[in-house]
C-alpha positions as MATLAB code, in Angstrom:
seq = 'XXXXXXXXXXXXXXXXXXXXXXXXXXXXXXXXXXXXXXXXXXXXXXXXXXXXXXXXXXXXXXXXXXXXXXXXXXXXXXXXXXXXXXXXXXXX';
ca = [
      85.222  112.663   99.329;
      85.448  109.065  100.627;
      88.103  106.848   99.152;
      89.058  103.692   99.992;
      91.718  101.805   98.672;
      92.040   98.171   98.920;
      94.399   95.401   97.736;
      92.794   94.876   94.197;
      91.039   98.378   93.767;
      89.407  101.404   94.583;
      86.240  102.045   95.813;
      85.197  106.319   95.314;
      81.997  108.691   96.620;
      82.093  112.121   96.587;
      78.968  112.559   97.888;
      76.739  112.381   94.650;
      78.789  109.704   92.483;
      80.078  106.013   93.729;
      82.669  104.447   91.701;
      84.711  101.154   91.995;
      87.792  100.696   89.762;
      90.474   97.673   89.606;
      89.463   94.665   91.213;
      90.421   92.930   87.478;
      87.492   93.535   85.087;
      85.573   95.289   87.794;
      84.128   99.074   87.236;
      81.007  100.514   87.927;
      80.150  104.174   88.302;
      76.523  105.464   89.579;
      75.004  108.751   90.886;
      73.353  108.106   93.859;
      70.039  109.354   92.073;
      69.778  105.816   90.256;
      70.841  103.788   93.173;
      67.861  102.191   95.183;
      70.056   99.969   97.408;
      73.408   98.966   97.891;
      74.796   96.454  100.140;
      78.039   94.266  100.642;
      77.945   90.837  101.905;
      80.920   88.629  102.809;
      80.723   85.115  100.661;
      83.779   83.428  101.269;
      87.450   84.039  103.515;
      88.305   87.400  102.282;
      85.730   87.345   99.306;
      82.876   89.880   99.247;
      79.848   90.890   96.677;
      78.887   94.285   96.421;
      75.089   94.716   95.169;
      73.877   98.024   93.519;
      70.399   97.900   92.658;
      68.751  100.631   90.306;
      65.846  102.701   90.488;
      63.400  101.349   87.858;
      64.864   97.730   87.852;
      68.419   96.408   87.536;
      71.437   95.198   89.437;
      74.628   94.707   89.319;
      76.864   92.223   91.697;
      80.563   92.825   91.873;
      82.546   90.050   93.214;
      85.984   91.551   94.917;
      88.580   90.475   97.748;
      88.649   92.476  101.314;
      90.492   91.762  104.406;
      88.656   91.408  107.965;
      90.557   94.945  108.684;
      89.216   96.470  105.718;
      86.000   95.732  105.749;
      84.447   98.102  108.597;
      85.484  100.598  106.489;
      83.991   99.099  103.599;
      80.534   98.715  105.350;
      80.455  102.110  106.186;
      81.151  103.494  103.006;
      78.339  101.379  101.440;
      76.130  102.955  104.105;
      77.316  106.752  103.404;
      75.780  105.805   99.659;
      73.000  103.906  100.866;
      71.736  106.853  103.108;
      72.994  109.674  100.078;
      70.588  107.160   97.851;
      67.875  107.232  100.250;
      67.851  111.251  100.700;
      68.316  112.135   97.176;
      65.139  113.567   96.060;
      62.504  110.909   93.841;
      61.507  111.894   90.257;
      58.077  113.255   90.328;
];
C-alpha cells in the first residue's frame, strides 16, 4: 500500500486502485485497469495538476497544492500507477 499524505489530502494505491481524497472538492478513485496514463505536472509555486487519462477516452485534471519536499514522493507514486497501468493486462 502506498499512501501519501499531504497538506490538503491524501493520495492512496494499493497496488490495483489509486485514490485521491481532500484537497477541497477533490476525489477521484480508479483501478489501474481503466487508467491509460497518469502524470503530475507542477503549474505554479507549490501548485500541481494531476492528469488521469482513461482507457477508451476521458480525463480528468485535478488541481492540488504540494511542497518542493513532497513532491519526489509524489512523482514516484504517479509512476508506481503509471507502470501498474501499463502492466495490467488489455481487454481482448
Amino acid at each position: 500500500m502506498h499512501e501519501l499524505t499531504l497538506g490538503g489530502g491524501v493520495l492512496a494505491f494499493d497496488g490495483r486502485v489509486f485514490e485521491v481524497f481532500g484537497f477541497g472538492p477533490v476525489r477521484s478513485r480508479a483501478h489501474v485497469a481503466v487508467i491509460s496514463g497518469i502524470d503530475v505536472k507542477q503549474i505554479g509555486k507549490d501548485k500541481s495538476v494531476l492528469n488521469i487519462r482513461y482507457r477508451g477516452g476521458g480525463h480528468e485534471t485535478l488541481a492540488f497544492q504540494i511542497t518542493d519536499r513532497e513532491r519526489p514522493a509524489v512523482e514516484e507514486l504517479v509512476q508506481t500507477v503509471q507502470s501498474a497501468s501499463e502492466a495490467w493486462p488489455s481487454p481482448q
